[in-house]
N, C-alpha and C positions, 0 to 999 in steps of 0.2 A: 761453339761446342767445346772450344780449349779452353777457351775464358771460365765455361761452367764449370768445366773438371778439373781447375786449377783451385777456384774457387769456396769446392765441395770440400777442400782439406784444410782450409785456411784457419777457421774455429766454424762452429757448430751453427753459431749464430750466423755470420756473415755466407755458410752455405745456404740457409734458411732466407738470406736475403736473396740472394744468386739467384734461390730456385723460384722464388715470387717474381722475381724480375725479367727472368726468363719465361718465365706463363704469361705475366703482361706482356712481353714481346711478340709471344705467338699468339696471344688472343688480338691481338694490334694486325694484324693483317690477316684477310680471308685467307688468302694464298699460303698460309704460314698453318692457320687454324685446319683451313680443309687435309692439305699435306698430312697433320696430325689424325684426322678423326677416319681417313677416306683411303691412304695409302693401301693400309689392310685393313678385311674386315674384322678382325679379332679385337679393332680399337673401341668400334662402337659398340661391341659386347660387353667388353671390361667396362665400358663407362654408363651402359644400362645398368650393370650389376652393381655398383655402386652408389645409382641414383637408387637402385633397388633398398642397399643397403640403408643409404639414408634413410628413405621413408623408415626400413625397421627402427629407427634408433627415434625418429619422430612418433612410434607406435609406444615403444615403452617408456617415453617422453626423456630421452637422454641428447637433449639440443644439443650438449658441446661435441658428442658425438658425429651429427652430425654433420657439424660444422667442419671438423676431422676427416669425413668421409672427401667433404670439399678439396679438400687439400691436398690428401692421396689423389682427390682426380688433375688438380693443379700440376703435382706432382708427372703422373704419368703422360700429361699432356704435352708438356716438354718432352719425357723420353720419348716420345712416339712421332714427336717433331724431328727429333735426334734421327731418330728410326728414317724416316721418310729422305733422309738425304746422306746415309752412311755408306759408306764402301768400305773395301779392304782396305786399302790404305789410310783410310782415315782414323779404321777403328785402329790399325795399328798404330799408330802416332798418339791416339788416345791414351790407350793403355802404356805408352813409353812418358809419356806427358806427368799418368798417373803413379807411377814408379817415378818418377824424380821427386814429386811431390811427397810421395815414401817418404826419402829422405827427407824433406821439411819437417813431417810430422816425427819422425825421429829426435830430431834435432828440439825441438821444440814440448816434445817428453820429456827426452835428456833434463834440457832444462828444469821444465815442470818438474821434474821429482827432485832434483839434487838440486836446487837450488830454493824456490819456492817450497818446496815442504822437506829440507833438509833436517829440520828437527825431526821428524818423523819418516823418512823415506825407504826406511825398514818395512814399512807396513802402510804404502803409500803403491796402489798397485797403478802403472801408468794410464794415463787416461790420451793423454795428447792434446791434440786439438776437438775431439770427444767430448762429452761427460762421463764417460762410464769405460772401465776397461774392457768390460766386454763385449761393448760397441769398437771400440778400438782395434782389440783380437779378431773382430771376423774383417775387418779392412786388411790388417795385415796379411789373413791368409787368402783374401782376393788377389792382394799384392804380390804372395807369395806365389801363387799357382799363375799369375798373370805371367810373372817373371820365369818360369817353366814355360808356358806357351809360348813367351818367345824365342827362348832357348831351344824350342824344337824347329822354329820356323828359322832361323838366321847361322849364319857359319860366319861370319865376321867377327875378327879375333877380338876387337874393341868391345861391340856388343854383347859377343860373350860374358866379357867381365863386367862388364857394366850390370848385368842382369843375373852374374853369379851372387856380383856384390851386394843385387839389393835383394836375392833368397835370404844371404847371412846376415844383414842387416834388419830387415822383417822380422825373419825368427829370431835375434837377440831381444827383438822391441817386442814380440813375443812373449818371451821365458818373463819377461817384469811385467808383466800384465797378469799374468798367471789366470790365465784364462783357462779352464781344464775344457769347456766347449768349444772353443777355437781351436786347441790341440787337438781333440777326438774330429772335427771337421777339416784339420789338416793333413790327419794322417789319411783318413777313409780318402780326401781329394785325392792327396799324389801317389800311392795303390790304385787310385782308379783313373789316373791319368798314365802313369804309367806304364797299367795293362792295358789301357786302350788304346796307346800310343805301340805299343808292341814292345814295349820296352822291358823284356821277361825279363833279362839278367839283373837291372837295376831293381825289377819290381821283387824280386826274391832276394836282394840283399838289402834294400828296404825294410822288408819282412823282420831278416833276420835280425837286422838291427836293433828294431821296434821290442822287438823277442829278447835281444839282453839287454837290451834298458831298464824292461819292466823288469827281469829278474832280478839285476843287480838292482832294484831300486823293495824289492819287495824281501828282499834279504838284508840290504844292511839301514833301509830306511822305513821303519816301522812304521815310525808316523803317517806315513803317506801314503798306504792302507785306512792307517784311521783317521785322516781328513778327509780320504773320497769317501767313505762311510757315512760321516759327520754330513758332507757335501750334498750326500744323498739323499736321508733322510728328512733334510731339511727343505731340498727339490721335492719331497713327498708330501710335505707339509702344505705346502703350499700347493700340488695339483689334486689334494684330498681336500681343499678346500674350492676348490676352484672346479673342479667335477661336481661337488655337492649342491655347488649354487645353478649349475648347466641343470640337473636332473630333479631340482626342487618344485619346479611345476612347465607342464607343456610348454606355454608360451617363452619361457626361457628356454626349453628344450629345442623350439624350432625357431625363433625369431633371433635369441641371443639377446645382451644387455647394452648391447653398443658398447663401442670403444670409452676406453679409461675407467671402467667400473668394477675391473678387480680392485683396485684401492681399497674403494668401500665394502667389498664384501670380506675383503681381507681384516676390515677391523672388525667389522660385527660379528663375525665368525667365533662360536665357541672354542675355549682353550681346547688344546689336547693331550695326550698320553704324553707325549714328547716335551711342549711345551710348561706344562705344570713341573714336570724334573726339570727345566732349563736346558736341556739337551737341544732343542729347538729356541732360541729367543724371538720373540713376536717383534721382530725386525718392520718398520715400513718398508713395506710392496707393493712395490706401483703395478706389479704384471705378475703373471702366474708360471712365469719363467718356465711355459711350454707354447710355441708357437698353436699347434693342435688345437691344445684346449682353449689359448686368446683367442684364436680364430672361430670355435664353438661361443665362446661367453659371448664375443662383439656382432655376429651373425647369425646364431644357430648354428642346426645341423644343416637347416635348408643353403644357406651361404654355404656351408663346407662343401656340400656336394655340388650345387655351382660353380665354387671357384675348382671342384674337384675335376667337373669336365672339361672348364676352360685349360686345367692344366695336361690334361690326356688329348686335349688338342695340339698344345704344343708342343707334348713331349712325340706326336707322331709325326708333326713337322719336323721335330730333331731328327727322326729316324733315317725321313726321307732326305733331309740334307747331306747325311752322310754318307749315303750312297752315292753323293758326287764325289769324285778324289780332292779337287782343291776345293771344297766347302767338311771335308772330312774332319781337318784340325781343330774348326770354329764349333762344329758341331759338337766334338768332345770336349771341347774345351767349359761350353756351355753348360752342357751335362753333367762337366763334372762341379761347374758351382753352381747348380739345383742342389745337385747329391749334398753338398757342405753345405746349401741351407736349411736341408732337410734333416743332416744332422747335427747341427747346432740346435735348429730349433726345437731337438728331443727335451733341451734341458734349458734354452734361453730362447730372446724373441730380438737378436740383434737385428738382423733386418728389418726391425720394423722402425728402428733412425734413420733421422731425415740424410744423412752421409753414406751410409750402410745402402738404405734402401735403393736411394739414388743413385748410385752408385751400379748394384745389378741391376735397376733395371735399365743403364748406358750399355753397362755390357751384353746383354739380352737384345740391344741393336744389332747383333752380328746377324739375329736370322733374314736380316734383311739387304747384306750385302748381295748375295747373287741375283736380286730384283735391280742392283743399281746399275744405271748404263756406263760408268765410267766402275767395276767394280775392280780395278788391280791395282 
């Protein structure tokens, strides 16, 4: 488990080897496989729904697709291998494991911008060990909220700073990524960690804070009005095309186009009112930079509402964990990185990297500490 989550921040690629290696591990022993499928029953759902999926993408004849869907189940077969043998302590050494490795991918930005692309590092937004900065930004503010949860669970004056150090560290590696969807899912986290941690004094001068930021920043920086402007109607470009191909005939409306097939519909897509002024540039678009509507194009609406009850399953399993006192921390903690992927994903689809993804779905192991017999 330490080996995989050290691994997951090393580069992009070499996580992508880790997670192959680790499925052949668990597919290598019944005892490892059953663990994974039989623990909970939630596992053999998720992975019908999937074979589900596949067949749709073999329906509108989208093989790599499918082939995709394989891999998410590769994927989650490890986390639920993860799942079957986690406690509290483990997950916590996890998440202290995955904060040191913080630091690596910092270190290793640093470099990547100022050194590697120092002719251009102006306009060189960090990616890391990543490809993309806004895959990078939702790590760090996993990272960021990880290092709050622990900070609420330890009173040790070393750990304290250790985990002060790597909030200011994240959020530096933060501000050069210039992620505006990592920032709005950082703020909405720790307002909602905070109130649900009871922590009113902080969560109101949080608040406040937030409040003269944006003023001073809308008074003497104009520009920064009219970049998130610019920012948005460019996100608009793209889910007014991305809506159009959903609602162009039934079988897209209910089956979905499988995965990876905004690309193509991004190029065959008529110009627009934006795009003909150059206000909009017809940028290549791998994705329709809204989780929602990815998840309509590669599904349907039929998959949306499926994956929509698997998650109102375990958002009622969250409830009832926190009505335990010592499963209360885990529970919000959890909750509050649904809430940040639910709003990142208004305007991006970070989660769906192979670092990102893998990444919650380790931590989404926590609902399964109070099943474990050694859980403290």
């Amino acid at each position: 488990m330490f080996v995989l989550t050290v691994s997951l921040f090393l580069h992009w690629i070499l996580a992508a080897v880790a997670v192959v290696a680790a499925s052949v591990y668990v597919l290598a022993s019944k005892q490892r496989l059953f663990a994974a499928l039989f623990d909970r029953g939630d596992s053999l759902f998720l992975f019908a729904l999937l074979g589900l999926f596949a067949l749709f993408s073999l329906f509108v004849k989208n093989w790599l697709s499918a082939v995709g869907f394989v891999g998410i189940a590769l994927f989650l077969l490890v986390a639920f291998w993860v799942r079957s043998f986690m406690t509290r302590r483990r997950f916590d050494r996890m998440l202290d494991v995955s904060l040191v490795m913080s630091f690596y991918c910092a270190i290793y930005g640093v470099i990547d911008r100022f050194v590697f692309h120092f002719s251009s590092w102006e306009n060189y937004l960090m990616e890391s060990s990543t490809n993309n900065a806004n895959y990078y930004g939702i790590l760090l503010v996993f990272w960021i909220l990880a290092a709050f949860f622990r900070l609420e669970q330890t009173g040790w004056r070393f750990r304290v700073f250790f985990y002060l150090f790597s909030v200011l560290l994240n959020f530096t590696m933060l501000l050069f990524t210039e992620s505006i969807s990592g920032f709005l899912a950082l703020i909405l986290g720790l307002l909602l960690f905070l109130f649900l941690c009871r922590r009113y004094k902080s969560f109101v001068t949080f608040l406040g804070g937030l409040g003269a930021v944006f003023c001073v920043n809308v008074l003497f920086q104009r520009s920064f009005l009219g970049g998130m402007f610019y920012i948005f109607l460019e996100r608009v470009e793209m889910w007014r095309i991305a809506w159009r191909s959903v609602t162009e005939n039934a079988k897209n409306l209910l089956f979905g186009q499988g995965l990876f097939s905004y690309q193509e519909i991004w190029d065959a897509a008529p110009h627009s009112f934006w795009d003909v002024r150059g206000i909009v540039p017809r940028d290549f678009q791998p994705h329709a930079h809204n989780l929602y509507l990815e998840i309509v194009l590669s599904v349907g609406f039929i998959g949306l509402i499926l994956l929509a009850v698997y998650g109102a399953f375990q958002l009622l399993l969250l409830v009832r964990r926190a009505r335990i006192p010592e499963l209360r921390l885990y529970s919000v903690f959890l909750f509050v990185l649904c809430a940040v992927v639910f709003v990142s994903g208004i305007s991006d689809v970070s989660i769906f990297w192979m670092q990102s993804g893998m990444f919650f779905f380790l931590l989404c192991s926590c609902t399964a500490i109070e099943t474990s017999p050694k859980g403290k």
